[in-house]
C-alpha positions as CSV (number, residue, x, y, z in Angstrom):
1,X,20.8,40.9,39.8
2,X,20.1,41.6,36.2
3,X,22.7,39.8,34.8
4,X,21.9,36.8,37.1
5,X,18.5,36.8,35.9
6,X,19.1,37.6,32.5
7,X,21.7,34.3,32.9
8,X,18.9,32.6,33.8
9,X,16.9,33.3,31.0
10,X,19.0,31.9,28.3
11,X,20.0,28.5,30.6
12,X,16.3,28.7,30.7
13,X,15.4,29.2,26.8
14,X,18.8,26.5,26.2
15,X,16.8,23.8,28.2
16,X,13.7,24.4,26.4
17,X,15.6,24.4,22.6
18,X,17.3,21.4,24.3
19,X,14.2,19.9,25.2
20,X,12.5,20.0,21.4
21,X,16.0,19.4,19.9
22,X,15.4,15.7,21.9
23,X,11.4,15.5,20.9
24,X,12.3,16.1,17.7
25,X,14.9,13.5,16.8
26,X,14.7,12.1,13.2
27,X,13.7,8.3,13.1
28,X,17.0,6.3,12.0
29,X,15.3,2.8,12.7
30,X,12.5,0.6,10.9
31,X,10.8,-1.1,13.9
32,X,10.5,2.6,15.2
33,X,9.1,4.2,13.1
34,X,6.4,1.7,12.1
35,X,6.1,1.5,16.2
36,X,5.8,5.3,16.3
37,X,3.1,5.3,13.5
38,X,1.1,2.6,15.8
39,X,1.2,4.5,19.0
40,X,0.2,8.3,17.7
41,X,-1.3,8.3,14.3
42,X,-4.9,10.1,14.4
43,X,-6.7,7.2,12.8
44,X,-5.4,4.5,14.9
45,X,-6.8,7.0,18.3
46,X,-10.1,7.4,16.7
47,X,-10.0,3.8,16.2
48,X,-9.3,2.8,19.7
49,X,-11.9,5.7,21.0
50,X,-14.8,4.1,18.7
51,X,-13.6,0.8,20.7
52,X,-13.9,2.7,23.8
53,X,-17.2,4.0,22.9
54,X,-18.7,0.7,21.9
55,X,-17.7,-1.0,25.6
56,X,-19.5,1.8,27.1
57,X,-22.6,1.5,24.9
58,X,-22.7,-2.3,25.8
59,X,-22.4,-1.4,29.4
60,X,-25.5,1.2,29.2
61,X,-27.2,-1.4,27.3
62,X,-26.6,-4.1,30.3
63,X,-28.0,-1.6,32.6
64,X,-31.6,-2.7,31.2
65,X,-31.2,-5.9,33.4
66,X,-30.9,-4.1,36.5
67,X,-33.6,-2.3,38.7
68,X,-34.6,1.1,38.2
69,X,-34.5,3.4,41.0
70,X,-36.3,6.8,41.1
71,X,-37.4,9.4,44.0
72,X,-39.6,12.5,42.8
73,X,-41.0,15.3,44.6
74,X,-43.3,17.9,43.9
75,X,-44.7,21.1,45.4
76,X,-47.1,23.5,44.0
77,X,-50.3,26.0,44.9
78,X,-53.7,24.1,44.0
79,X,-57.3,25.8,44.4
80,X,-60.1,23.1,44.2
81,X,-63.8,23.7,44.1
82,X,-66.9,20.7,44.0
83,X,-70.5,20.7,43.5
84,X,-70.7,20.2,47.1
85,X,-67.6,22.4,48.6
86,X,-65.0,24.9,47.9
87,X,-62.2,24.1,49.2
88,X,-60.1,27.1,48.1
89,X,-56.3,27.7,48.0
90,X,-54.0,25.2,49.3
91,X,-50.6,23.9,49.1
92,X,-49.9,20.6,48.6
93,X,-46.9,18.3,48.3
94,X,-46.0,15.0,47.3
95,X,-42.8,12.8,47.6
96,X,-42.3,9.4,45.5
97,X,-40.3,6.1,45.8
98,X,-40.2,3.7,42.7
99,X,-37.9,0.4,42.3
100,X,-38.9,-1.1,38.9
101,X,-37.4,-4.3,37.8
102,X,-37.9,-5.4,34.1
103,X,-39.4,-9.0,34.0
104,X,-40.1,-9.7,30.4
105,X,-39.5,-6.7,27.6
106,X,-39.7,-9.2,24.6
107,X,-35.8,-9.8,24.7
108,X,-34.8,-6.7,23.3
109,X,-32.8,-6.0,26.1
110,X,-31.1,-9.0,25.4
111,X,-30.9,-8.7,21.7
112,X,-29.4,-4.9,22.2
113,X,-26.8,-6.1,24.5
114,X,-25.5,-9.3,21.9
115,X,-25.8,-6.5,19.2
116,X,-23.2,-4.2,21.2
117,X,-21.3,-6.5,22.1
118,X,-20.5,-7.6,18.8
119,X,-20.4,-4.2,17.9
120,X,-17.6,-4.2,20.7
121,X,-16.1,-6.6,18.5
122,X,-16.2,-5.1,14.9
123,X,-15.0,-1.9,16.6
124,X,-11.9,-4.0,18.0
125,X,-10.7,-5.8,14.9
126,X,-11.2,-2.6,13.3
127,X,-8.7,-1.0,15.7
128,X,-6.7,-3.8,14.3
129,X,-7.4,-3.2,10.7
130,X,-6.4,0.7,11.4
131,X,-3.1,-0.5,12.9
132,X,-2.3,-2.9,10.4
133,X,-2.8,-0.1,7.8
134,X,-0.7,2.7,9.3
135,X,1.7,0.4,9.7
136,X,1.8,-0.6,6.3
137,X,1.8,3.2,5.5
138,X,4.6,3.7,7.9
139,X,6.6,0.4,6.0
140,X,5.9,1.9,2.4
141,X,7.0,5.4,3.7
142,X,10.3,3.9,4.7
143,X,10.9,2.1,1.9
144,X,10.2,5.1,-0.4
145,X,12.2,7.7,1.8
146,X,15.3,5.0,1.6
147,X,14.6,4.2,-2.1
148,X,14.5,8.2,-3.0
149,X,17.6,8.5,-0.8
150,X,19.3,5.9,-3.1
151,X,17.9,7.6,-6.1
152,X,19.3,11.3,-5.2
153,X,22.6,9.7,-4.5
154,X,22.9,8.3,-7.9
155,X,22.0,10.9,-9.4
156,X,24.1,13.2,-7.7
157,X,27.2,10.7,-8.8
158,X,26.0,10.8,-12.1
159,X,25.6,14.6,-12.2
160,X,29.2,14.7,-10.8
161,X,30.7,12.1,-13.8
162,X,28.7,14.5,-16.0
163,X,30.5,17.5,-14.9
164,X,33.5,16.0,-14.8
165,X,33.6,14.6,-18.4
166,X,32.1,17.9,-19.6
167,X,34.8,20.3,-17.5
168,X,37.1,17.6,-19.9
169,X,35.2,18.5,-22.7
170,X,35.4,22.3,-22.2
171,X,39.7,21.8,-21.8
172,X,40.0,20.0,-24.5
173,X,37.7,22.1,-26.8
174,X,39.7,25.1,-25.8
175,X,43.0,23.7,-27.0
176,X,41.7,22.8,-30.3
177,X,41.4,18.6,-29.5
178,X,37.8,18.2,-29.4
179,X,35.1,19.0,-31.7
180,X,32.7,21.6,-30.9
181,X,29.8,18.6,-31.5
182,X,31.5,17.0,-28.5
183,X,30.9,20.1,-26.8
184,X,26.9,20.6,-27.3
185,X,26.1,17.0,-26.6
186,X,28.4,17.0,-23.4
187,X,26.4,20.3,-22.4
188,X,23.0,18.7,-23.3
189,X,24.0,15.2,-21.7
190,X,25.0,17.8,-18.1
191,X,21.6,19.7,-18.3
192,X,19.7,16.2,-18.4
193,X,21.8,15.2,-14.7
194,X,21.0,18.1,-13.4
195,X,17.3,17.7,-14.3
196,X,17.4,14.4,-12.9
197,X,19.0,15.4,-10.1
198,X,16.1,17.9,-9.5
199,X,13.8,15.4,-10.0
200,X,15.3,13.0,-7.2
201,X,15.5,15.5,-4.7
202,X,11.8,16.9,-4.9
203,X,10.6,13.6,-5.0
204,X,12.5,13.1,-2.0
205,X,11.1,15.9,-0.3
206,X,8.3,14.9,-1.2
207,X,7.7,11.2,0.7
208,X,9.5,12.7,3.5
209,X,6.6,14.9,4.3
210,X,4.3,11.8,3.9
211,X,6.7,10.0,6.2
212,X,6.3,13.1,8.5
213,X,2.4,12.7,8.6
214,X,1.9,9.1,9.0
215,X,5.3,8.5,11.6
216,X,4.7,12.2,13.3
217,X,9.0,12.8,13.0
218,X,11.2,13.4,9.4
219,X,13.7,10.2,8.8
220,X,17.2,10.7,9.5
221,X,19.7,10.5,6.1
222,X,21.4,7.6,4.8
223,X,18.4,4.9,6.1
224,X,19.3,1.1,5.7
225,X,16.6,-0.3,3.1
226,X,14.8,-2.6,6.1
227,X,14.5,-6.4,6.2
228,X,11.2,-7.7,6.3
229,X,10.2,-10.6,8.2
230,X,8.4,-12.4,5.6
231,X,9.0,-15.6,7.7
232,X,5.2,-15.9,8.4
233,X,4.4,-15.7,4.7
234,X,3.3,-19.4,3.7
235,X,4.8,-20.2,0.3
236,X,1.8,-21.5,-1.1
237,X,-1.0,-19.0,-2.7
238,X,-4.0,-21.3,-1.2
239,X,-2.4,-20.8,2.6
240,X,-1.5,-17.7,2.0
241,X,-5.1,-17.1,1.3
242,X,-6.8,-19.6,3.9
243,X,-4.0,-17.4,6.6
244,X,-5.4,-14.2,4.8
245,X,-9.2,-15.2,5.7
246,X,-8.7,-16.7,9.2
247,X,-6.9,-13.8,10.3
248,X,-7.7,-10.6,8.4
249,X,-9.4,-7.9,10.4
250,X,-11.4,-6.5,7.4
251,X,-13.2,-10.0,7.5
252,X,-13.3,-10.5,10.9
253,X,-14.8,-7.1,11.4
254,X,-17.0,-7.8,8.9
255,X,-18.1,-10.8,10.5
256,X,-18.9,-9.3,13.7
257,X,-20.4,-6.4,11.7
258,X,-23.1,-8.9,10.2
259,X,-23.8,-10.7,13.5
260,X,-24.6,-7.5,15.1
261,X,-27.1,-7.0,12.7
262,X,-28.7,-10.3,13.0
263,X,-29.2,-9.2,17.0
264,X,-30.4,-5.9,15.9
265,X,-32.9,-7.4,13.6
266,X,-33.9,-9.8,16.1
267,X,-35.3,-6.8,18.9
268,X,-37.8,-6.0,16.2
269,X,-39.4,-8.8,17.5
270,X,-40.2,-7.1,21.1
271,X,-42.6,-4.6,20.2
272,X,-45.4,-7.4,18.9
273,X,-44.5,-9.0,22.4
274,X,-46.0,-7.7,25.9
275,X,-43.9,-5.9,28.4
276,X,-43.6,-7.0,31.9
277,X,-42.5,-5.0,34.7
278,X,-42.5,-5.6,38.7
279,X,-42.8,-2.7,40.4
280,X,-42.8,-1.5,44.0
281,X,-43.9,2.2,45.2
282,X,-44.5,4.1,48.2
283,X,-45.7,7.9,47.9
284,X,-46.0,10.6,50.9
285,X,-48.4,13.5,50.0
286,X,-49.6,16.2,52.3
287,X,-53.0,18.1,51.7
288,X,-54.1,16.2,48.8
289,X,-57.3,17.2,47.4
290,X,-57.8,19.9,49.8
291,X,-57.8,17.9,52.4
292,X,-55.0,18.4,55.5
293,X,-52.9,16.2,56.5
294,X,-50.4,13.2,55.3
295,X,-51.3,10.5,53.2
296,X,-49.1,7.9,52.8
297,X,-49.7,5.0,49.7
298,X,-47.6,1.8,49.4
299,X,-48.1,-0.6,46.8
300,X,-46.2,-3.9,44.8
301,X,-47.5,-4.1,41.3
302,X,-47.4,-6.2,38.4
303,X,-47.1,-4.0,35.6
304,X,-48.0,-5.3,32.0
305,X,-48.1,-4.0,28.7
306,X,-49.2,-4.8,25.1
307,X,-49.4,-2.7,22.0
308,X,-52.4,-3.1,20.3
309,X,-51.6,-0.4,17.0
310,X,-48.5,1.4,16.3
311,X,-49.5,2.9,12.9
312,X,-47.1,0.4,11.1
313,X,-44.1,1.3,12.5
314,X,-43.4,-2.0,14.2
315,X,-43.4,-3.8,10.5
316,X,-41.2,-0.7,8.8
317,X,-39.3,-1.4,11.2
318,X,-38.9,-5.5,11.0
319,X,-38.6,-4.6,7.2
320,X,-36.2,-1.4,7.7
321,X,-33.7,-4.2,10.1
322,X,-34.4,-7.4,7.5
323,X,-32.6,-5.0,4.6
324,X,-30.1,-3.5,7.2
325,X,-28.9,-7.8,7.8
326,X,-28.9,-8.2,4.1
327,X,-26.1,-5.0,3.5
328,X,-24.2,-6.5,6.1
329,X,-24.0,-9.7,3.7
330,X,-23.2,-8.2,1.1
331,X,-20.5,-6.1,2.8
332,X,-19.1,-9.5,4.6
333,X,-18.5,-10.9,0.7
334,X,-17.2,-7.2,-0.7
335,X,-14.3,-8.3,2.4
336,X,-14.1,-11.5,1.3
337,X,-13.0,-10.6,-2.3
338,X,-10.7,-7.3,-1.4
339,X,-9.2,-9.5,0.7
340,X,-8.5,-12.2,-1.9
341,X,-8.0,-9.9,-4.7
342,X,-5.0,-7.9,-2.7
343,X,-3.8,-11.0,-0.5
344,X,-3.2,-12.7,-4.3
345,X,-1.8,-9.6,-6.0
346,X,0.7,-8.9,-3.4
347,X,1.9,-12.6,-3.1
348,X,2.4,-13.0,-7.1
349,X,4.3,-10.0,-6.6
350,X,6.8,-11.2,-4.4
351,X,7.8,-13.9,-6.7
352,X,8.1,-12.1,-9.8
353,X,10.2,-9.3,-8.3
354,X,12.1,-11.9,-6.6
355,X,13.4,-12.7,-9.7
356,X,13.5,-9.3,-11.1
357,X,16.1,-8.1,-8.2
358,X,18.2,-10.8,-9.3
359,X,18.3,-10.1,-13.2
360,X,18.3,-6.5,-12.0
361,X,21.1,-6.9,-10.1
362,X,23.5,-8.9,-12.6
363,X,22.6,-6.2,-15.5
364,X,23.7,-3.7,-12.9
365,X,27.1,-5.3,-12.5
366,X,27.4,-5.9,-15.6
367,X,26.8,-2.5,-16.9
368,X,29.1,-1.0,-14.1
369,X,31.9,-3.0,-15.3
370,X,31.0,-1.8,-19.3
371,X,31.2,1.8,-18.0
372,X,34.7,1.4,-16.6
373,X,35.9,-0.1,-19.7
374,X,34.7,2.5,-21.6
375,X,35.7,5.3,-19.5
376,X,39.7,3.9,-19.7
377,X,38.6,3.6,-23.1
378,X,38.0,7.0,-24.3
379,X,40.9,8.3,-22.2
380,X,42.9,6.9,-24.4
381,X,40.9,7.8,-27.9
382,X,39.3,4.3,-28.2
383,X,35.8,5.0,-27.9
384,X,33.9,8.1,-28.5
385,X,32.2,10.7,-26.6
386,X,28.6,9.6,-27.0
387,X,29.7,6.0,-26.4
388,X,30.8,6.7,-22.7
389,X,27.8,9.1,-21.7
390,X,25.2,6.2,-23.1
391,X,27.5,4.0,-20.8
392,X,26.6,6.2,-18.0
393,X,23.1,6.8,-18.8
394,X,22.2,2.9,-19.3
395,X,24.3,2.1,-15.8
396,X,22.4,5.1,-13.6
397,X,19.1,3.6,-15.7
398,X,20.2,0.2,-14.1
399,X,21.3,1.4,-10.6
400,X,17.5,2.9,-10.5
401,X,15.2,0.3,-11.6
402,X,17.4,-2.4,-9.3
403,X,16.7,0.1,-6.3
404,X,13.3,0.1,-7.5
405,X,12.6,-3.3,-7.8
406,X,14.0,-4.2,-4.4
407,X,11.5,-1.6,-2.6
408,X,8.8,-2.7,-4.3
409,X,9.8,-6.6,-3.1
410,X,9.6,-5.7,-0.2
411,X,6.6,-3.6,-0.4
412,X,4.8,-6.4,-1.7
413,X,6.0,-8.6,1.3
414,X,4.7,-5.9,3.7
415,X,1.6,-6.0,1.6
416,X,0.9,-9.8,1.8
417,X,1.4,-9.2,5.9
418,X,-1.2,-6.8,6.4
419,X,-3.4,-8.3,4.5
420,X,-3.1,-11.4,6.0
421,X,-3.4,-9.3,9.5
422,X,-0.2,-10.3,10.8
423,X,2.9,-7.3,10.0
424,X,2.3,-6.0,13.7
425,X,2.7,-9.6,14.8
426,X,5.6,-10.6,11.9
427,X,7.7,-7.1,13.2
428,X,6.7,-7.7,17.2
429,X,4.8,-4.4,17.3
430,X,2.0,-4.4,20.0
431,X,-0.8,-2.3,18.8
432,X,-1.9,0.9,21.0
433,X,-3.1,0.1,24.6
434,X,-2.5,-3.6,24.0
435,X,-2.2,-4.3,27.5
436,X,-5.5,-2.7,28.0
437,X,-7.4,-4.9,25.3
438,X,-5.7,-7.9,26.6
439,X,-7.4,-7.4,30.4
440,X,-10.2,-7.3,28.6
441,X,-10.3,-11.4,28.0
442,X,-12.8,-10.3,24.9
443,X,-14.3,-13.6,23.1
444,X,-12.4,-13.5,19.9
445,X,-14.0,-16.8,18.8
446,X,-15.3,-16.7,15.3
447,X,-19.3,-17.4,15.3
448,X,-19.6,-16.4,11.6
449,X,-23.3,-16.5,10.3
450,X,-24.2,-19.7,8.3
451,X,-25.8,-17.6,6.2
452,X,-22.0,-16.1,4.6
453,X,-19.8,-18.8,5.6
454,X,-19.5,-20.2,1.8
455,X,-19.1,-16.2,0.7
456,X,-15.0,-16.6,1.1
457,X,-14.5,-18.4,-2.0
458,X,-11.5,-21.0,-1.3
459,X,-10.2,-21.1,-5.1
460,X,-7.6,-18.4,-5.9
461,X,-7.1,-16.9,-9.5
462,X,-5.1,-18.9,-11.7
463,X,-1.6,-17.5,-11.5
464,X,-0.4,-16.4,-15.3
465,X,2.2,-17.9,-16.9
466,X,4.4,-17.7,-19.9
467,X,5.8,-21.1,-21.9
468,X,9.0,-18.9,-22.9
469,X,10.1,-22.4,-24.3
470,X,6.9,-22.9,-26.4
471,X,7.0,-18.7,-27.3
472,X,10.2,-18.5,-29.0
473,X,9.7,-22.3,-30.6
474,X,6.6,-20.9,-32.2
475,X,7.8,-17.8,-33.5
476,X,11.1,-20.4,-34.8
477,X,8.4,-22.3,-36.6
478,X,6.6,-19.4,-38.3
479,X,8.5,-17.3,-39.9
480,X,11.6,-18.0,-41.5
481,X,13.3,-14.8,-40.0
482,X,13.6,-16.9,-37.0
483,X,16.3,-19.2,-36.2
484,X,17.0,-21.2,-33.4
485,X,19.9,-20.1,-31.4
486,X,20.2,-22.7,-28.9
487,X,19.5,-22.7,-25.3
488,X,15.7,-21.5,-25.8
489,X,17.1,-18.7,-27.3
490,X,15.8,-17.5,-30.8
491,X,17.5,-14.7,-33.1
492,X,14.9,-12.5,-35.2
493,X,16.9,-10.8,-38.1
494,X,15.6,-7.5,-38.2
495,X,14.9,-5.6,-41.7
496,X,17.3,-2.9,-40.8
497,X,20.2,-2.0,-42.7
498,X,22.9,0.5,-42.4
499,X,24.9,3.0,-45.3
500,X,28.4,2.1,-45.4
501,X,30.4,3.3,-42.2
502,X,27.0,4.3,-40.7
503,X,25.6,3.6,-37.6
504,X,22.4,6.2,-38.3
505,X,18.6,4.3,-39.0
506,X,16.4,5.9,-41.4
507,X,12.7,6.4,-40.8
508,X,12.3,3.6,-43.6
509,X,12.8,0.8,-40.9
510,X,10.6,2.5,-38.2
511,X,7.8,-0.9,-38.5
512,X,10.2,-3.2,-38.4
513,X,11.2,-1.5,-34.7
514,X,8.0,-0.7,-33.4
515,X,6.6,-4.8,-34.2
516,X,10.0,-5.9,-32.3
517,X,9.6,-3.4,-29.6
518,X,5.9,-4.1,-29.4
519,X,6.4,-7.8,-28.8
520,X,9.2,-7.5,-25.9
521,X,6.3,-4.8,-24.1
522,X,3.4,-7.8,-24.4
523,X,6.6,-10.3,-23.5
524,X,8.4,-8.7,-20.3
525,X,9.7,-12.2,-19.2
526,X,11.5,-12.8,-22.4
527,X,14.9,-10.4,-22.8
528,X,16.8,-9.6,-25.7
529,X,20.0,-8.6,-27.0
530,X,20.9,-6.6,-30.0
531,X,23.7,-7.8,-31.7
532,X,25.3,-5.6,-34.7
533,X,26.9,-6.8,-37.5
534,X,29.4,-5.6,-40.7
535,X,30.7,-6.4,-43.8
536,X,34.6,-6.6,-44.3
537,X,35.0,-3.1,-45.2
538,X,37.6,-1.3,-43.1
539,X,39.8,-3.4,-40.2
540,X,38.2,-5.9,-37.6
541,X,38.8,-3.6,-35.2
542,X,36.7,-0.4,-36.8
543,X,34.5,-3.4,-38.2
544,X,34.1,-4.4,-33.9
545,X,33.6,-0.5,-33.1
546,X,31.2,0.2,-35.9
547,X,28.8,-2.7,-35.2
548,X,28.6,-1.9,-31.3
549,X,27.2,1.6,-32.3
550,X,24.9,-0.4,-34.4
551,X,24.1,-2.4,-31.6
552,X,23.1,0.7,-29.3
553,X,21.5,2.9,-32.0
554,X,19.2,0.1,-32.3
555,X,19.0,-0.3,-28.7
556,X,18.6,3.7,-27.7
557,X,15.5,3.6,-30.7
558,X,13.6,0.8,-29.2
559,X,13.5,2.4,-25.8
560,X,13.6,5.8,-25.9
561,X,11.3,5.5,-28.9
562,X,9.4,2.6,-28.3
563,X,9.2,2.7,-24.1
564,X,10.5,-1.3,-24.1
565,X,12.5,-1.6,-20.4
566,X,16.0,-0.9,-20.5
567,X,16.9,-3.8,-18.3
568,X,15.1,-5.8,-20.9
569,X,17.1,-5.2,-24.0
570,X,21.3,-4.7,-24.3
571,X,23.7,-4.9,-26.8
572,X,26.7,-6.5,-27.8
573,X,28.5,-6.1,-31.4
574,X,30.6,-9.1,-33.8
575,X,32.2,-6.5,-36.1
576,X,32.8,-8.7,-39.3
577,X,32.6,-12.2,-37.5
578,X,29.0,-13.6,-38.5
579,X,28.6,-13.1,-42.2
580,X,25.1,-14.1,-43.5
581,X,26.0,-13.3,-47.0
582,X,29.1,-13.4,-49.0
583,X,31.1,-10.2,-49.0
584,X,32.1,-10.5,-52.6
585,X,29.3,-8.9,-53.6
586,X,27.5,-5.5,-53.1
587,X,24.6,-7.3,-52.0
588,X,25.7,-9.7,-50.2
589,X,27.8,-7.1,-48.3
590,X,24.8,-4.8,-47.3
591,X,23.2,-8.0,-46.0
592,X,25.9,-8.1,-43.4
593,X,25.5,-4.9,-42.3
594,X,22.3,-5.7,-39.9
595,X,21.4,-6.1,-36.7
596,X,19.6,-9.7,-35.0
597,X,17.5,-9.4,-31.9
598,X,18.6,-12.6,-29.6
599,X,15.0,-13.3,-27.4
600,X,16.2,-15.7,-24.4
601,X,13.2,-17.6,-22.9
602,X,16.4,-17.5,-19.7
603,X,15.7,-13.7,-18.7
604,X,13.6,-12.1,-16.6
């Protein structure tokens, strides 16, 4: 028996391990988990319980229509004396019956119920404002858990190609083929994976808690960056906007906000208006006065009252309502331009990353093919050590901002959804208790108060632009260290020279790369590229090897110094190809050795 029941207890504890193994599943799917955000988050249930709330409040207000219906009853010890008699000590009873039906109470009956009901209302498009925003919370959660799962893998793959070169490293210091040099910066290029590697993975820890809170379950591994339906975007930034005021819930609940206020500050009008009642009452009382026996009293009564003096409080409070109607303006225009302001931001966004992903993508490609040259490259004693880490380092700089850019597209899709009020309807997401609110049949059409319609301003910002053709054709025209390189591209010869068989900038030229820098920053839809140049000293190919290193130390300074983008700005070298200068002469040959920056009005 004890082993039966001791069998029993373990299927039993299995079943219930079983039970929260299933419960607690990880969320592999988009639609879910912006579904699973809808249905439990705390803020969208206090939202739908204020909408609860409100429907009840109208309903108690409604009540004021109906009769009123009351029975009291008393009992108590009297003792009565007169001039004439004393009556003594008695006990005496008394039963009442009262049906009161409100005639005329100055509308505020009326007036409390309109205000309610809008109040219903604002309470219900705010239930859609709360849903809209969780489940934008729930989308950028996603995107961010699948963008820092990207992030840890590359760094991971770059930690590993770290290792692996630096284990190479170790071998060949230890037979006496590498320089110890090679050694320290292989060790220092490692410790920098593995901080990055760090990095990644708290980060990663970290938006998966967030995802926890806002979904209520952790995300599975390996997510699929989601598609967004951005079908129901318009492609136009005035319909966009029109869609965004139409349908937002901020404004709509806004709207219904101010309307309930207009009702509320129309029952200050009751009190300085009579109050008329109909009344009928019967009362059964037994030894009243002293005197035995049952009285009975029936009447029907017309029952009206008027406030003569209040002590002021009727005008404080006309005054208190009149200012109450006037915040609700002013908060019906603060929606109007958060709507506009984010509605616009978010839709400009989606355009210029648009084209970011793209450049992003072809500078990834680009640099993942560089990186496999290089690495065949210095297996065979063709390129050096610190060429083939920077290879790696510029192609995991690459892989991340690309990853980057694409979830913040399609943040900023998400974005222009919600604000426009649609991503629940854009993913087919009904909100919580839909099927409840749609029983309801609740009069969603728009009465907005004539007194804020012209308070959404129709116009949108201008959208900014840049003349990249008219940029770089300026900067040809005004200075003569520009030059037109054809195909709106312009090449800036920069004041930077190198020693013979040097690659190393001196502090002398650190102007001349903070003004070029400085300009790309204020410029990020122009790119560049650095191109490196020598004189004929030493063969083409060292010539073509020396001016790449050029080319990157120039590069390496203007970002890692300077903070310009690193998909902004590459590098390319021409060894001895493009002499500005005659190399039969000293001068003409440290000329040569230079670098141009190529700006093409074609990039980003």
């Amino acid at each position: 028996m004890k082993y039966q029941a001791g069998l029993f207890s373990v299927l039993i504890a299995s079943c219930a391990l079983s039970s929260v193994a299933i419960q607690a599943q990880p969320v592999a799917d988009f639609r879910t988990a912006v579904t699973q955000a809808v249905m439990t988050n705390p803020r969208v249930n206090a939202a739908w319980y204020g909408f609860e709330a409100t429907r009840e409040a109208q309903r108690a207000a409604e009540g004021g229509f109906y009769p009123s219906v009351d029975v009291s009853t008393e009992i108590g010890r009297e003792e009565r004396e007169t001039p004439l008699v004393n009556l003594g000590s008695y006990t005496r009873d008394a039963t009442r019956f009262t049906i009161t039906q409100m005639l005329f109470d100055g509308f505020e009956t009326r007036e409390e119920v309109r205000a309610l009901g809008f109040s219903k209302l604002r309470q219900y498009y705010e239930l859609r404002r709360s849903s809209e925003e969780i489940a934008l919370e729930a989308t950028q959660a996603y995107l961010d858990t699948v963008r820092f799962q990207k992030l840890v893998g590359f760094a991971e793959d770059n930690y590993v190609f770290h290792r692996e070169v630096h284990d190479k490293i170790v071998e060949r210091a230890g037979g006496g083929v590498s320089q110890g040099v090679d050694l320290e910066q292989s060790s220092a290029r490692l410790a920098l994976a593995e901080s990055n590697l760090l990095t990644e993975t708290t980060n990663l820890h970290d938006v998966q808690a967030r995802f926890q809170r806002i979904v209520g379950d952790l995300p599975a591994n390996d997510l699929a960056m989601p598609a967004i339906p951005a079908g129901m975007i318009p492609q136009m930034r005035s319909a966009a906007l029109n869609m965004a005021y139409e349908k937002s819930p901020e404004i709509n609940a806004a709207i219904e906000n101010l309307r309930a206020a207009q009702a509320d500050a129309n029952r200050t009008n009751a009190p300085f208006m009579p109050t008329v009642n109909f009344r009928y009452r019967n009362e059964v009382e037994h030894d009243t006065d002293g005197f035995e026996g049952r009285f009975d009293e029936e009447a029907v009564e017309l029952v009206v009252n008027y406030n003569l003096f209040r002590g002021g409080a009727d005008s404080a409070r006309k005054r208190e309502f009149f200012n109450r109607y006037n915040v609700a303006i002013e908060e019906r225009k603060e929606a109007c331009l958060n709507v506009r302001q984010n509605t616009i931001i978010a839709f400009n966004d989606i355009a210029a990353l648009e084209q970011q992903v793209v450049y992003l993508d072809r500078n990834r490609l680009s640099q993942d093919k560089t990186r496999r040259a290089y690495q065949d490259q210095f297996d065979i004693g063709q390129r050096t050590l610190l060429d083939l880490l920077d290879s790696q380092n510029e192609y995991f700089d690459t892989q991340r901002a690309y990853i980057n850019a694409e979830a913040a597209m399609r943040g900023a899709q998400t974005r222009t959804l919600a604000n426009m009020g649609l991503l629940l309807a854009a993913m087919d997401v009904d909100g919580l208790n839909q099927d409840q609110v749609d029983r309801l049949n609740l009069e969603l059409a728009r009465g907005d108060d004539a007194n804020a319609r012209h308070l959404c301003p129709p116009e949108a910002p201008r959208p900014v632009t840049v003349d990249k053709e008219a940029l770089l054709a300026r900067l040809a025209d005004t200075n003569s260290r520009y030059r037109d390189a054809g195909e709106n591209r312009v090449a800036l010869s920069l004041n930077v020279q190198f020693a013979l068989n040097s690659s190393i900038i001196t502090d002398d030229y650190d102007a001349e790369m903070a003004n070029a820098a400085q300009f790309l920053i204020d410029n990020p839809a122009v790119v560049a590229t650095v191109e490196g140049h020598t004189d004929i000293s030493g063969t083409a190919a060292y010539n073509q090897w020396l001016s790449e290193r050029r080319a990157n130390a120039v590069r390496t300074v203007m970002i890692e110094k300077y903070g310009v983008e690193p998909s902004q700005i590459t590098a390319v070298g021409y060894g001895q190809a493009r002499p500005i200068a005659s190399n039969d002469t000293e001068e003409g040959r440290a000329r040569n050795r230079r670098v141009d920056l190529v700006l093409d009005s074609n990039g980003v």
